[in-house]
C-alpha positions as CSV (number, residue, x, y, z in Angstrom):
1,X,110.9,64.6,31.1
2,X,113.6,67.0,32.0
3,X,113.2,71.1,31.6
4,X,114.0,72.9,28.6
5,X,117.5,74.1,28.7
6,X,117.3,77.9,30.2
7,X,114.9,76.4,32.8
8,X,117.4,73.8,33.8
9,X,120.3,76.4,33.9
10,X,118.4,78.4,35.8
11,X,117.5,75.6,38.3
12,X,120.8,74.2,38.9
13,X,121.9,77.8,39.3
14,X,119.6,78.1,41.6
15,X,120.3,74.5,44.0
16,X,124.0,75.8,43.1
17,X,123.3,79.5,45.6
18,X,121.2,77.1,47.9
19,X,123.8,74.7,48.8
20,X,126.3,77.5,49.0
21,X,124.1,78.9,51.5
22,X,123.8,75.7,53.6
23,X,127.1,74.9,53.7
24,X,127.8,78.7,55.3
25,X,124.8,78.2,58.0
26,X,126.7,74.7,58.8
27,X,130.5,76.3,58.8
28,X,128.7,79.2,60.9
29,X,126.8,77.0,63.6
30,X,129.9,74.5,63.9
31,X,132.1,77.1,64.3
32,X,130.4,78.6,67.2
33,X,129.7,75.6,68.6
34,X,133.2,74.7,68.8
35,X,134.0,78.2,70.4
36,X,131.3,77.5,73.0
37,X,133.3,74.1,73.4
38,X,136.9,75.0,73.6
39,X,137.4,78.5,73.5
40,X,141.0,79.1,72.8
41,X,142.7,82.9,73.8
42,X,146.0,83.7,71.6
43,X,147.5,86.8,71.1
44,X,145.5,88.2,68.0
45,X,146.5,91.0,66.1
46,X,143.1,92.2,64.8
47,X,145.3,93.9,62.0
48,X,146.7,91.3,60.6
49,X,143.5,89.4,60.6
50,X,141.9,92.5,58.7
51,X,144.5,93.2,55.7
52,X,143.8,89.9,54.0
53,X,140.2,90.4,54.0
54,X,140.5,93.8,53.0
55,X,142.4,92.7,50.0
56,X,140.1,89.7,49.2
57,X,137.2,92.7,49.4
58,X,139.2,94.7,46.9
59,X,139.5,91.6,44.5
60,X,135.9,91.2,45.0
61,X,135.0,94.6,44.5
62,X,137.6,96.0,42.2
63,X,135.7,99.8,41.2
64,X,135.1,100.4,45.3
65,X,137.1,101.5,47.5
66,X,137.8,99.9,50.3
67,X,140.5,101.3,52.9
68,X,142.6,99.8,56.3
69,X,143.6,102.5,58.3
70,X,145.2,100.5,61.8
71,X,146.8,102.3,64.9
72,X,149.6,100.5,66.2
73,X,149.1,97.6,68.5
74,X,145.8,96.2,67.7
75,X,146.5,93.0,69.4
76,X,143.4,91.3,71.8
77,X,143.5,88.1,72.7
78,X,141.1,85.7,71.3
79,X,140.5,82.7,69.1
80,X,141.8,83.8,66.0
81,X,139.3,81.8,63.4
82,X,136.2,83.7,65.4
83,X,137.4,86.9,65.4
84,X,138.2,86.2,61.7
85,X,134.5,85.0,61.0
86,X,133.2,88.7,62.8
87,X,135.3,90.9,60.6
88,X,134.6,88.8,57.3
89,X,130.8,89.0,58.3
90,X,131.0,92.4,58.7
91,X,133.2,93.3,55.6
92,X,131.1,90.6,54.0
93,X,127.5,92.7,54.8
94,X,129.3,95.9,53.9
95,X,130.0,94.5,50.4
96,X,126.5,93.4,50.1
97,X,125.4,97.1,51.2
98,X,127.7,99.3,48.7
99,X,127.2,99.9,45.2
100,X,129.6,98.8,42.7
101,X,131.5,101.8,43.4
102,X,130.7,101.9,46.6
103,X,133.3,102.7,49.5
104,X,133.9,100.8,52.7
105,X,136.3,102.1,55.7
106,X,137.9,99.7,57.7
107,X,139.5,101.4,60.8
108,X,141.0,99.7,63.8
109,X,142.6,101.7,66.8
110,X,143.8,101.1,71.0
111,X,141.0,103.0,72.5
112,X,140.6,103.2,76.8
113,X,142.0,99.7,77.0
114,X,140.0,98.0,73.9
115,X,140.9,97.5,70.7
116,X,138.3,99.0,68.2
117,X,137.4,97.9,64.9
118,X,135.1,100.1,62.9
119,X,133.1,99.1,59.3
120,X,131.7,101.7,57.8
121,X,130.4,102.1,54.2
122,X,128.3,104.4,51.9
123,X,125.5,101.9,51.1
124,X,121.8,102.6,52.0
125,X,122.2,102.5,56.0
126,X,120.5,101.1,58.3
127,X,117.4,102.7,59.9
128,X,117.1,103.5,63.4
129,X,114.4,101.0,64.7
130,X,115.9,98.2,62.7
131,X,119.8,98.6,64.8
132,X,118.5,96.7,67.7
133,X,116.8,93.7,65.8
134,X,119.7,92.8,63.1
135,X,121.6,91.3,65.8
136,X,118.3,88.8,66.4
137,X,118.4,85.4,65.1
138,X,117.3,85.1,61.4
139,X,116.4,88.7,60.5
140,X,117.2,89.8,57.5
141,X,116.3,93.5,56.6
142,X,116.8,92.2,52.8
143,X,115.2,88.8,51.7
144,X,116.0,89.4,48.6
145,X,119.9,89.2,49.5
146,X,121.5,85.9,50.1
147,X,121.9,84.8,54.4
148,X,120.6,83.4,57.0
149,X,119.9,85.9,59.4
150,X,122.5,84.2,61.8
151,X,125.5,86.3,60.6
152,X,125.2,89.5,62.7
153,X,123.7,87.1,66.2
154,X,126.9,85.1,65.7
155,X,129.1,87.9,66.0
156,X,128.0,89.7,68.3
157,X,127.9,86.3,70.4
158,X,131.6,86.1,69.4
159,X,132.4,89.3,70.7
160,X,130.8,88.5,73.8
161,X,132.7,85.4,74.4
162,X,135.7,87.8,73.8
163,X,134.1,89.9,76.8
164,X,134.0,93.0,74.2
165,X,131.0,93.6,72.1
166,X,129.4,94.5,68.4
167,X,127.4,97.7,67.9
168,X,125.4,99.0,64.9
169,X,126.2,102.6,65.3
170,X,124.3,105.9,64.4
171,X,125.6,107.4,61.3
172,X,125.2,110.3,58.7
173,X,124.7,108.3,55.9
174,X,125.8,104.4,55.1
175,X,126.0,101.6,58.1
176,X,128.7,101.6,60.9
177,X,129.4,99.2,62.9
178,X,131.9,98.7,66.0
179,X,133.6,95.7,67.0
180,X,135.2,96.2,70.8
181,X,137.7,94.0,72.2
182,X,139.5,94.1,75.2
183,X,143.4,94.3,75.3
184,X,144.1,92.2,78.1
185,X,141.8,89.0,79.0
């Protein structure tokens, strides 16, 4: 005997979100698996690999703000789909962070021979003794948000790979974080 129908709605919304999830823990594991594989280095402009996920943000969000503010020459070299996968993650947590009409700041800029990509939003932050342990395997500061708990580990391995690195900095109010990546190999 099948469910009444708001109970069966609700449960096949519910298998629905869960397979979604899956199939982003899959996409995320391959693809670092393949980078651990075959790591490819192409010139990257970390620019143009932010603008369209800035404006997929702003469709997603359309009463936030969300800003790109690039320097010129923000080219690294990398594997392109990677470094894609660390700034969606991070736009991607920032989104989850902000209200409605929230505000997220995506800045990129040369800086001492690194290119540096900086997320920052307005959303609830990130307390102090919690910075260090986000970039652990499958913690979560929110259960009650979709993930894994693999997004932030992945990137920061990514960055590694990339011999730069992924920070959760200190600020005022709202999360940063900083994405570094060498200019030259």
């Amino acid at each position: 005997e099948q469910p009444e129908r708001p109970e069966r709605d609700r449960l096949e919304a519910a298998v629905a979100r869960d397979t979604e999830r899956i199939g982003r823990l899959v996409n995320d594991l391959l693809g670092l698996a393949r980078l651990e594989a075959h790591p490819t280095r192409a010139p990257i402009d970390l620019t143009a690999i932010a603008r369209p996920l800035a404006d997929d943000a702003r469709a997603r969000a359309p009463q936030a703000t969300i800003t790109l503010n690039a320097g010129d020459d923000t080219t690294v070299s990398g594997d392109p789909d990677a470094l894609e996968r660390v700034l969606r993650n991070l736009i991607d947590n920032a989104l989850a962070a902000i209200q409605p009409t929230g505000r997220i700041d995506i800045h990129l800029q040369r800086h001492n021979g690194y290119v540096e990509a900086r997320i920052t939003d307005n959303g609830p932050g990130i307390p102090e003794p919690q910075r260090r342990r986000i970039f652990e395997r499958f913690v979560r500061l929110d259960p009650s948000k979709p993930g894994h708990g693999l997004g932030l580990a992945i990137a920061r391995r990514i960055a590694r790979q990339h011999h730069g690195d992924l920070s959760c900095d200190d600020a005022a109010s709202g999360a940063s974080f900083t994405l570094w990546l060498p200019t030259d190999p």
